[in-house]
SEDREN-760295 format. One record per atom (N, C-alpha, C): residue in three letters; x, y, z negated. Coordinates in steps of 0.1 Angstrom, whole numbers, plus 5000, padded with zeros to 4 digits. Each point is the difference from the previous one (the first is absolute). Layout:
// SEDREN-760295
ALAXYZ;...
***
This chain:
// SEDREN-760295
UNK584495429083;UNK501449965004;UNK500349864995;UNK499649984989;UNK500649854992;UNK498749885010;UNK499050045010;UNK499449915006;UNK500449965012;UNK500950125006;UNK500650015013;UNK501849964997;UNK500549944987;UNK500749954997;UNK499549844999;UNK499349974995;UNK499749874993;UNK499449915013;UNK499550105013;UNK499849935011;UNK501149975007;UNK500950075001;UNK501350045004;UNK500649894998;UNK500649944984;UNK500149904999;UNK499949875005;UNK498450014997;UNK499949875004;UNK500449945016;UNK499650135012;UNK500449975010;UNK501450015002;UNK500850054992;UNK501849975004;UNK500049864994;UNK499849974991;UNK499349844998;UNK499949925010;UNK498850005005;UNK500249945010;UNK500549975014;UNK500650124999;UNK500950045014;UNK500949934997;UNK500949984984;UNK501549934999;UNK499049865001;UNK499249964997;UNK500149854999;UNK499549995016;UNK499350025006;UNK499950035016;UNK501549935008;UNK500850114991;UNK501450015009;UNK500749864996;UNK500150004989;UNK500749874997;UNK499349835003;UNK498850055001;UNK499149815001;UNK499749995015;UNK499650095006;UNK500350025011;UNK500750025013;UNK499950174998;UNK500650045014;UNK501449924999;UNK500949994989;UNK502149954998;UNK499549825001;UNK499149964998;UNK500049875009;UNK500149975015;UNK498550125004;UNK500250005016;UNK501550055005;UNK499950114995;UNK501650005006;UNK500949915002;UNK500449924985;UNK501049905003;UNK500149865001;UNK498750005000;UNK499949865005;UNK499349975017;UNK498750095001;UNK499750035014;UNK501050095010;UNK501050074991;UNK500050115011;UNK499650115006;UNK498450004990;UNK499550105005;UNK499850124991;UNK501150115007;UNK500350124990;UNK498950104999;UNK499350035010;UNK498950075005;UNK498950044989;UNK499549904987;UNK499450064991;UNK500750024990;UNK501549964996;UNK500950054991;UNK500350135003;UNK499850085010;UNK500550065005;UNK499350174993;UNK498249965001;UNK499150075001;UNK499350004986;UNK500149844990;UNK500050044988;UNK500950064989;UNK501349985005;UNK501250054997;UNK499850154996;UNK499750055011;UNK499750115003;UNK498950104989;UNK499249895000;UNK498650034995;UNK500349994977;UNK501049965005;UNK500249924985;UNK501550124996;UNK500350055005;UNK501150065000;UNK499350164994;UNK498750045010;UNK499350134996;UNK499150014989;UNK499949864995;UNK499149974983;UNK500750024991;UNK501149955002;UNK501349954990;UNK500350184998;UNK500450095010;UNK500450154999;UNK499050044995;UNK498950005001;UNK498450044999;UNK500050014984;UNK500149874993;UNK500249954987;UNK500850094995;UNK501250005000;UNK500950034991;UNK499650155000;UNK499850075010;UNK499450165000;UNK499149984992;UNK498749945001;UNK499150034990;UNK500449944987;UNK500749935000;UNK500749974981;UNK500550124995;UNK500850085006;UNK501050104992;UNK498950095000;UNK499550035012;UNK498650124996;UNK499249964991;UNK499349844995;UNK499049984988;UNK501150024984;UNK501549955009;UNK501050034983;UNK500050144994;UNK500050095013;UNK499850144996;UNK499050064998;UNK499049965005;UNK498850064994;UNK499549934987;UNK500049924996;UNK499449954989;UNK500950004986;UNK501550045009;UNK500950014989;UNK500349864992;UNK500549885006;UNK500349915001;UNK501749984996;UNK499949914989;UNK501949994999;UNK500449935012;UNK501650004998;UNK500649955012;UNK499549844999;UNK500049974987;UNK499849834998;UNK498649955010;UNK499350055002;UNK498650025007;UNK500749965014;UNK500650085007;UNK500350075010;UNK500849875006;UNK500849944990;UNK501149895004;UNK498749885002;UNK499349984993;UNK499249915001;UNK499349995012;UNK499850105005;UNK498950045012;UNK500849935014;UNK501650084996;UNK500750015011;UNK500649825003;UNK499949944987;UNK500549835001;UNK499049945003;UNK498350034997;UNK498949955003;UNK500350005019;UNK500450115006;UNK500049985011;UNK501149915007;UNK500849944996;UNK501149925001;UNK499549865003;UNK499649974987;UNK499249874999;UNK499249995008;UNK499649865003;UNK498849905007;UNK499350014990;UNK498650035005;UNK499049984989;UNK500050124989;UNK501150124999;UNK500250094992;UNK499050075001;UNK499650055015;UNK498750104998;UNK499149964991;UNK499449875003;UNK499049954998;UNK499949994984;UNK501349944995;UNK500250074982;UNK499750054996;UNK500450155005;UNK500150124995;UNK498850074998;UNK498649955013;UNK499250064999;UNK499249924989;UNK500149884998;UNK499349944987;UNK500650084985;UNK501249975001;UNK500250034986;UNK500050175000;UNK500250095009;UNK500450104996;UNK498850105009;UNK500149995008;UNK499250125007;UNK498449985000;UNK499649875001;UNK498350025002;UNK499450014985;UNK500950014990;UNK499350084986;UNK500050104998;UNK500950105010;UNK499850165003;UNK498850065008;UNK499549915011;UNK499450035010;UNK498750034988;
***
């Protein structure tokens, strides 16, 4: 579970930086909504994806809420995933 989290990660990772360096340029500076539209999308079912598998690793491993808040602001941030799995998750793996 904590590998199918830790990949998880990283690809909502790079779905938000996808969405932001990317596709919201095309959009507003080309006009063209068509891949905002589809990574959006794609970045929207990582992001749900994540947070499901956080509260399931919080409760299975029996994790404080402090853990939990961490996980859930790691996914907030640019570059958070990618934090989280250095400092915190790939010394569980």
């Amino acid at each position: 579970m904590l590998k199918t989290f830790r990949y998880t990660a990283i690809i909502e990772g790079i779905s938000y930086l996808m969405l932001f360096a990317i596709s919201m340029p095309l959009k507003y500076l080309t006009e063209l909504g068509q891949p905002n539209k589809y990574i959006g999308y794609a970045h929207g079912f990582l992001f749900i994806l994540y947070l499901i598998l956080a509260v399931v690793l919080t409760l299975e491993r029996k994790w404080g809420t402090k853990r939990f808040v961490i996980l859930f602001v790691a996914s907030l941030l640019p570059f958070g995933t990618f934090y989280l799995d250095t400092k915190y998750i790939r010394e569980l793996v």
